[in-house]
N, C-alpha and C positions, 0 to 999 in steps of 0.2 A: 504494500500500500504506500502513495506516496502521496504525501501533504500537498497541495495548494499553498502558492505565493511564498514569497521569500527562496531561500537558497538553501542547499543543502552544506552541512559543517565539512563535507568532504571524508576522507576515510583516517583523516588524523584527526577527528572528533575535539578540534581546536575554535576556540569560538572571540570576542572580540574582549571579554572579561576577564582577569582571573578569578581564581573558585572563591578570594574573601569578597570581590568588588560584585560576584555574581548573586553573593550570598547575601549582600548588606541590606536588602529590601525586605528578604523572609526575614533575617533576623530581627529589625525595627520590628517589623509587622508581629513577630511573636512576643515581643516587648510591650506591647501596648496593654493595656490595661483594662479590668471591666467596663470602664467610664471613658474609653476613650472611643476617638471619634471609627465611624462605620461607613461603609460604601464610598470606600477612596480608591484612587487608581494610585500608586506610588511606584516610583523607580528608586535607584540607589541613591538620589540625591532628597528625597522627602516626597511631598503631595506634590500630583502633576494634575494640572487644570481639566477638566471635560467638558 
């Protein structure tokens, strides 16, 4: 099966982040707290607009 749009990573499975700069959005994200904010789009840099 192969995805729609965008490219494939190729077969050295190398992509444009390293694993901490790829990780730093889940990690926020599981940081967050009961009381905090819901239905955000975020990347490695914080909230991104929609």
């Amino acid at each position: 099966m192969k995805a729609s749009g965008g490219s494939s990573p190729g077969p050295n499975h190398t992509g444009q982040l390293t694993v901490t700069e790829g990780t730093d959005s889940i990690v926020g994200l599981a940081m967050i707290d009961a009381d905090g904010p819901t239905g955000i789009f975020v990347d490695r840099f914080g909230p991104v607009a929609w």
